[in-house]
N, C-alpha and C positions, 0 to 999 in steps of 0.2 A: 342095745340102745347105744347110739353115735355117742362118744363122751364133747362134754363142750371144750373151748376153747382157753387155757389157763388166764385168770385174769392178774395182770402185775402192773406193780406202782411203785416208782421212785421217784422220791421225793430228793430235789436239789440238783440243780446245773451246775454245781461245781467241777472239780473235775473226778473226782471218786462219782458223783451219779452220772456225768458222762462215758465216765469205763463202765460203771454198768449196766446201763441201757444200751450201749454198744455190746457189750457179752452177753446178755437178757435175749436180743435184738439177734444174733445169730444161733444161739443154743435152741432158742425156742421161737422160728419161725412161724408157727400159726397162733399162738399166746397175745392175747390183746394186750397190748402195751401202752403204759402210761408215764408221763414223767410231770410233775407237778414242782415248782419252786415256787419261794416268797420272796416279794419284793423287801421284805422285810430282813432278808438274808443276803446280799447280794453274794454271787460266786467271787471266790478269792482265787488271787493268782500267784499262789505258793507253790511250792512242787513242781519247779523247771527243768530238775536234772533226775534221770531215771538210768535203771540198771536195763539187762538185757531183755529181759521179760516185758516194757514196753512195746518195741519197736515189734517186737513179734505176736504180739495181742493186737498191734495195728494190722500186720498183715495177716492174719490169723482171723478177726473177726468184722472188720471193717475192711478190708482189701485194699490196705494203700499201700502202695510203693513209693520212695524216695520224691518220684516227680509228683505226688497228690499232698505232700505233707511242706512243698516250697513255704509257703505264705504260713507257715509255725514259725519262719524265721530260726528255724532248728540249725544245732551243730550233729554232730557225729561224738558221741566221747565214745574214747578210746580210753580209759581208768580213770586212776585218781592220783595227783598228787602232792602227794603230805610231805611236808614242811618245818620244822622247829619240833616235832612229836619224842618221847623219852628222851636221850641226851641229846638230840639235836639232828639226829643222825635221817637228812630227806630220801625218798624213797618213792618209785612210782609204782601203783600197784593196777600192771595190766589187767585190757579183759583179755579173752582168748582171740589171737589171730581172726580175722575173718569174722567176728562179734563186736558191737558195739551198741551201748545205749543211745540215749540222745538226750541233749538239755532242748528246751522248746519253751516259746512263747505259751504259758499257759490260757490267757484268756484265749488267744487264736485258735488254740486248741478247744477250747469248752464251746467256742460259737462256729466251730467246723463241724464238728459232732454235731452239732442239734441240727443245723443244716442240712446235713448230711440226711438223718434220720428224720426229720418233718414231714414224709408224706407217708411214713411207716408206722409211725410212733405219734402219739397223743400227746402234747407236751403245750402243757397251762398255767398260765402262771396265776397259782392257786395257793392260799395262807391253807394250811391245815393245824386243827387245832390240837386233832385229837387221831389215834391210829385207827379207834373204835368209827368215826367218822367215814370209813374207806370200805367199798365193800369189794373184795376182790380175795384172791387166795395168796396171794405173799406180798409184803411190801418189805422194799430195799430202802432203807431209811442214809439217805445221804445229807441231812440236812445244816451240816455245820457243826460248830463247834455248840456245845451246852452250854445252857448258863446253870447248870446244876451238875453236881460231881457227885451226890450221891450216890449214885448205880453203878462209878466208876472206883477203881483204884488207880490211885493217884501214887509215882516214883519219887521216894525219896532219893534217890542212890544219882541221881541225871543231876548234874551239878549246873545247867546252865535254863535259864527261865525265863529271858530276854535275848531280842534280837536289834540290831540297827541295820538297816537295809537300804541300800545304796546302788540307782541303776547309774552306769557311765557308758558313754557313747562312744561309738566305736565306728571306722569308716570298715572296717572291716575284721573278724573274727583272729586274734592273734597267738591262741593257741587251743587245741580242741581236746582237753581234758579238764576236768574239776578240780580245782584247787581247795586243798582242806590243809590251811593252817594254822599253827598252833601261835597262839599270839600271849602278851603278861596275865589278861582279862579274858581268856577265854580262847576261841577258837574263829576263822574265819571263812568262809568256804567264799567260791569263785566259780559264777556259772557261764560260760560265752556262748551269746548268742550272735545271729547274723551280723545287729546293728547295735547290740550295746552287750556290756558285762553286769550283771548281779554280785553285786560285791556283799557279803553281807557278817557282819561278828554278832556270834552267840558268846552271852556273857550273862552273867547273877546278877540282878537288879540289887538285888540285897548285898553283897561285895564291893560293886564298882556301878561308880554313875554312869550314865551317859554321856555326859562331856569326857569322862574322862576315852569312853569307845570313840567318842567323835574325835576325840585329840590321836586317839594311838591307831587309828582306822585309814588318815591319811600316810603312815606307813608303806598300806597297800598301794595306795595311788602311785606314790611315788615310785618304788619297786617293779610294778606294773606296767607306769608310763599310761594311768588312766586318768581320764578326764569327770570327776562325779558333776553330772546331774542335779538336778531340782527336784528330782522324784525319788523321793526319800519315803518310808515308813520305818516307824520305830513302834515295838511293840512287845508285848507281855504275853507269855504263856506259861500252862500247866501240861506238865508230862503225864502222860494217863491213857489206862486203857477200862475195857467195860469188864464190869465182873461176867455178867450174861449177854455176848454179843448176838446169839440165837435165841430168840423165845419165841414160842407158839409161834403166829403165820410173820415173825416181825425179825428180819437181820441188819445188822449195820455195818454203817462202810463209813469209810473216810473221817473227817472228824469228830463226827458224832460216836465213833465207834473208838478210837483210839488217835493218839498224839505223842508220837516217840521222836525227841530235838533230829533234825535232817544229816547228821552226820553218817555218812557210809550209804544217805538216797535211799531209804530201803520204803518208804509211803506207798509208792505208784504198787510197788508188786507187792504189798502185803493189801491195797485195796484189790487187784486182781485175784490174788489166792483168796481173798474174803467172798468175792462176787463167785467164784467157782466153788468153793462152799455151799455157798446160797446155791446158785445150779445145782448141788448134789444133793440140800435137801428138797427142793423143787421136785426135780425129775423122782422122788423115793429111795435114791440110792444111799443116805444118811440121814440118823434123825438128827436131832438139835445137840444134844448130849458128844453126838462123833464132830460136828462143824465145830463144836466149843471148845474141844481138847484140839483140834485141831488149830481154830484161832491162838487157843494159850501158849502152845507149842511154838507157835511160831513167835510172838512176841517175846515171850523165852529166847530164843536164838537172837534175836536182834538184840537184844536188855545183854545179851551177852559180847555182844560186837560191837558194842558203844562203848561198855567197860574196859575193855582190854586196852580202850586208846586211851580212858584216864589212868586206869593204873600205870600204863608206862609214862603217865605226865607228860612235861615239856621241859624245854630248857632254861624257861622260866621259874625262877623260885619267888614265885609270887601266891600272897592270900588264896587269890583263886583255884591256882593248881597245888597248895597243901592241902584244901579241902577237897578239891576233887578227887585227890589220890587217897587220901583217907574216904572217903565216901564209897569208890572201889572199891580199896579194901575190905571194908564190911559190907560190900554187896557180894564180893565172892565168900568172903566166909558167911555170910546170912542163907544165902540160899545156894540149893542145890540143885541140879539136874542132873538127869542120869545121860541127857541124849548129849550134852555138854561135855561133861565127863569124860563118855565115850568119844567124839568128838577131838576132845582134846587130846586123847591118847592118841588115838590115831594122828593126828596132825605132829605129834611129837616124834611117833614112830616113823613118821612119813619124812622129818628133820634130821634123825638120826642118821637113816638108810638111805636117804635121797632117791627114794623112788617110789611111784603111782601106786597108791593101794587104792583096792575097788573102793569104788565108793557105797557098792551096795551095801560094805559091810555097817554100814551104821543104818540104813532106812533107804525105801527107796527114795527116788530125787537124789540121794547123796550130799544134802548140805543140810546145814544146820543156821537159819536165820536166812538171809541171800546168803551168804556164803557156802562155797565148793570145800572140799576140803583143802584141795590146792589155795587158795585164797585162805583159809584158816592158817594153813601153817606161815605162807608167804607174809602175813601181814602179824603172825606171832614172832615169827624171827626176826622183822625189821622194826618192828617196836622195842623188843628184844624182854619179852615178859613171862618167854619159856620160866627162867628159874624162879621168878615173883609170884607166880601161877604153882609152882612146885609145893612152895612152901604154904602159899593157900590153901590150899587140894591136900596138903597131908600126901605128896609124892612124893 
């Protein structure tokens, strides 16, 4: 008997259901595919700066080259660089030669996608009430952020829960990496695109007001030589992931699924590694129980490459950064990992000896969170929290 044709359904044009009905959409070419949003959610246009595993899920499952992706208004980044972080000491943390992410216009990006995919894909814009309501074999639940945090665990240890967000225009792009600086209140990242910059400070609502970011935020301008804009968002969030991100025919993506503060860009590729999950339990190759340790795992690495940059603080001795670095603190002593651990050794050992250990030796892929091991040490030695980590770790 001919087997039929997989039925799937994602739900949200954001851009987490845009990457996945574009990965959906090449894994599984005869699968009827659907994508369904509500007006009642509009797609958000967060997540402008991505690591390397972007631009290669572009050409990997969508087939664009440089000249298909113009009208993203995209740059090129070539790393990251950090600013005012442990004593002061700035630092630029390359990618590899001949690699590079990209910051992009995200809404261009979410209405290039559905363009793209409109005479392949099913795509309605459709309120769903309920998962039971859907009849098909897997749904990709991309639907936004919850207004219920029950199912979720929610990070004490992520010291920042507000954002002020600031575009400024620009006649032309003035530098093509990310700027992640450490500011009295908090942190600031810096996205360049074609025609303007994303300026934006994460900071504790419960610490410091908002005037007082809008006061210490023209800093940047000025340092910059930016012009801010009228298009402004200010806004509030919770750090959280899902306890059960795979259940029976149902996975999730993007923020429905988890929300780790944008420090170090790691969203775009931890919705990719989520969507290739889901393809693994789709195709049989995993059930829900291997996608979930593997979801956990991964957020694990990241929850650890967030920390490392408040433990080393700033050169700010302000409210904000004695509580973050205390907060640290008892996240590294609170919890433990083993693939960390390991990780960490090797990246010490890799400090010591200045030279390339396999990276098979920890798992394969070889990194732990996005990060390589090369990138683990390089961004432990320049925060400089080898010995702070020692004495955590009981080394």
């Amino acid at each position: 008997m001919k087997q039929r044709n997989k039925k799937l359904i994602v739900l949200g044009n954001g851009t987490a259901g845009c990457i996945s009905v574009s990965i959906l959409k090449k894994e599984f070419p005869k699968a009827d595919i659907s994508l369904f949003f509500s007006p009642q959610k509009p797609a958000q246009s967060v997540g402008e700066g991505s690591a390397l595993s972007f631009p290669r899920m572009l050409k990997s499952h969508l087939q664009w080259d440089y000249d298909a992706i113009e009208d993203l208004e995209y740059t090129n980044k070539i790393g990251i660089l950090k600013k005012n972080w442990g004593k002061g000491n700035d630092f630029f943390h390359p990618f590899p030669i001949g690699s590079s992410g990209l910051h992009f216009n995200a809404n261009k990006f979410q209405e290039k996608v559905l363009n793209n995919i409109s005479s392949q894909v099913n795509i309605q814009e459709k309120h769903i009430k309920s998962h039971s309501d859907l009849d098909c074999d897997h749904i990709i639940d991309c639907s936004g952020t919850p207004n219920d945090f029950t199912d979720f665990y929610q990070i004490p240890y992520i010291p920042v829960n507000a954002a002020h967000i600031v575009q400024c225009n620009w006649i032309k792009p003035e530098f093509n990496y990310t700027l992640t600086i450490a500011r009295p209140y908090g942190w600031v990242f810096g996205i360049p695109l074609q025609n303007r910059c994303s300026i934006g400070y994460l900071y504790n609502k419960e610490i410091n007001t908002l005037d007082e970011v809008k006061e210490d935020i023209n800093n940047i301008f000025k340092e910059y030589n930016l012009s801010p804009s009228k298009n402004i968002n200010s806004l509030k969030f919770n750090n959280y992931y899902r306890k059960i991100n795979h259940e029976g025919r149902v996975s999730y993506n993007g923020n429905t699924s988890f929300f780790l503060e944008p420090l170090e860009a790691t969203s775009i590729t931890t919705i990719i590694r989520n969507q290739l999950g889901t393809n693994n339990i789709i195709k049989g190759n995993w059930d829900n129980y291997k996608a979930n340790t593997v979801y956990n795992a991964n957020i694990d690495g990241i929850m650890y490459m967030i920390m490392v940059h408040y433990l080393a603080g700033s050169k700010f001795n302000t409210q904000f950064w004695k509580e973050a670095k205390n907060k640290a603190k008892n996240f590294f002593k609170n919890n433990f990992s083993y693939d960390f651990l390991t990780m960490y050794k090797l990246s010490k050992e890799y400090y010591k000896n200045n030279q390339i250990l396999d990276p098979n030796s920890l798992h394969s892929g070889g990194d732990l969170g996005t990060w390589h091991i090369e990138s683990w040490n390089y961004n432990l030695k320049e925060l400089n929290v080898y010995n702070k980590l020692d004495k955590l770790l009981n080394i």
